[in-house]
C-alpha angles and dihedrals in degrees: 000000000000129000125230121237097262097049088047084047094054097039087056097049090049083057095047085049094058102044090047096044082232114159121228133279081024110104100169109075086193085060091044098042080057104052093040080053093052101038079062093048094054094048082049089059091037093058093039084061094045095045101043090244094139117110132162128245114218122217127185119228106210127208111254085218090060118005096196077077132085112210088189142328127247113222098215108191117241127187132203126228129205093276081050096239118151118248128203125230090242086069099057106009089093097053099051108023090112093040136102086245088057094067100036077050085050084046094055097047099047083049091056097038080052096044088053089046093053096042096051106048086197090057129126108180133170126204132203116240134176106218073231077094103053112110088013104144102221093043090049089056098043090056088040097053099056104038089053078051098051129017100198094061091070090054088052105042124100119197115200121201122191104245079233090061103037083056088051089068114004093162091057091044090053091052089050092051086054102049093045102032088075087062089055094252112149139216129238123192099209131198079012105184093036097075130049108260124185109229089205084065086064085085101045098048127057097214105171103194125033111203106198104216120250094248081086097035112058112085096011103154095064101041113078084185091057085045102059094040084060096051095054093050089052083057111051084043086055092053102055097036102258123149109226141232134198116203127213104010105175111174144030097242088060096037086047082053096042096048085049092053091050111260118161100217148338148233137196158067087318085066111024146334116234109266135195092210113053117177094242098051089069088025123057107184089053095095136186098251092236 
């Protein structure tokens, strides 16, 4: 007895299936090692929220006149997993960034930026947000809490927004900006060349700092392109008032490079890694100089 083409056919991709651990209905193991890959990422994230494993890496942000000065800090979420390694937002952000666990990830993090804040009176922190959260009731509660607590976090709280998010709801983004601006709280653009921003949403929003992403920023010193493309981003900053940022500076000879064209201030490995364990949160009387 022969098979036709489509039973041989069927019986060949059940083979495959099972050598491969594929599920069915699923024929590409690269698709399905991802999403087995992602489906773990996301239970990761799941257990470090039910078991309290969430922290928050500081990293300082230096002025570009004196780099022995930080001008502010920027909080950046980690997680734990079971071996109790720390893991950086670069390695599950993606994955749930439009998930019910992004935003209860968004909630942790602006908890423990407020609680530092609160904690060390000299403080200037900024804390990375999705607009996913706006309008995210728990989240909502947690920022308005502690501002009504204690009127000089708000002074002292940056909130950083992804230029790719900010684009996702600009009219949202542009409420949030108007209900937390009165308690002195400021805007970051954050990652600000990688996305797709509209210029004509410059004049709607009231974005105070502009933070070029890094893809123009490393190696700096040797690229003329990067460097135009630079040039023109500290200008339109300049001419709406925003301070600027440049991310992942890693080395003097770029951050040299950087302080001539005009930036305000820089961030990176040059500088600093992110650390759990900055001096001043054990140490108040160890302040950001600004």
């Amino acid at each position: 007895m022969y098979l036709d083409n489509e039973e041989c056919n069927t019986v060949v991709s059940q083979f495959k299936r099972r050598l491969a651990d594929i599920a069915p209905g699923s024929e590409n193991p690269l698709s399905y090692a991802v999403s087995q890959r992602d489906k773990s990422t996301l239970e990761m994230v799941k257990d470090a929220i039910e078991y309290k494993q969430t922290l928050l890496a500081y990293q300082p942000v230096m002025r570009a006149g004196d780099h022995s000065k930080v001008a502010f800090f920027e909080g950046l979420i980690r997680v734990m997993d079971a071996t109790g390694r720390v893991i950086p937002a670069r390695d599950f952000m993606p994955v749930i960034e439009n998930t019910e666990t992004g935003r209860q990830i968004d909630v942790l993090a602006l908890r423990a930026g407020l609680l530092a804040l609160q904690d060390n009176p000299g403080l200037r922190l900024s804390i990375n947000m999705s607009a996913r959260s706006i309008g995210y009731k728990s989240w909502n509660q947690m920022i308005r809490r502690f501002l009504n607590r204690d009127k000089t976090i708000g002074e002292r709280l940056i909130l950083e927004i992804t230029e790719s998010s900010a684009m996702t709801v600009p009219e949202l983004v542009a409420d949030l900006m108007d209900e937390l601006q009165p308690f002195g709280v400021c805007f970051a653009l954050d990652d600000f060349g990688a996305g797709h921003t509209a210029i004509r949403y410059f004049k709607d929003f009231y974005f105070d700092i502009l933070k070029i992403d890094g893809e123009f920023i490393k190696g700096i010193a040797d690229n003329a392109d990067n460097r135009a493309l630079t040039a023109a981003m500290i200008s339109i900053a300049e001419h709406f008032n925003m301070l600027t940022v440049a991310e992942f500076v890693e080395n003097a000879q770029d951050a040299a490079v950087l302080t001539e064209m005009g930036i305000d201030c820089l961030q990176g490995y040059y500088f600093s890694a992110p650390t759990t364990r900055p001096s001043w949160l054990h140490n108040p009387a160890v302040r950001a100089s600004g």
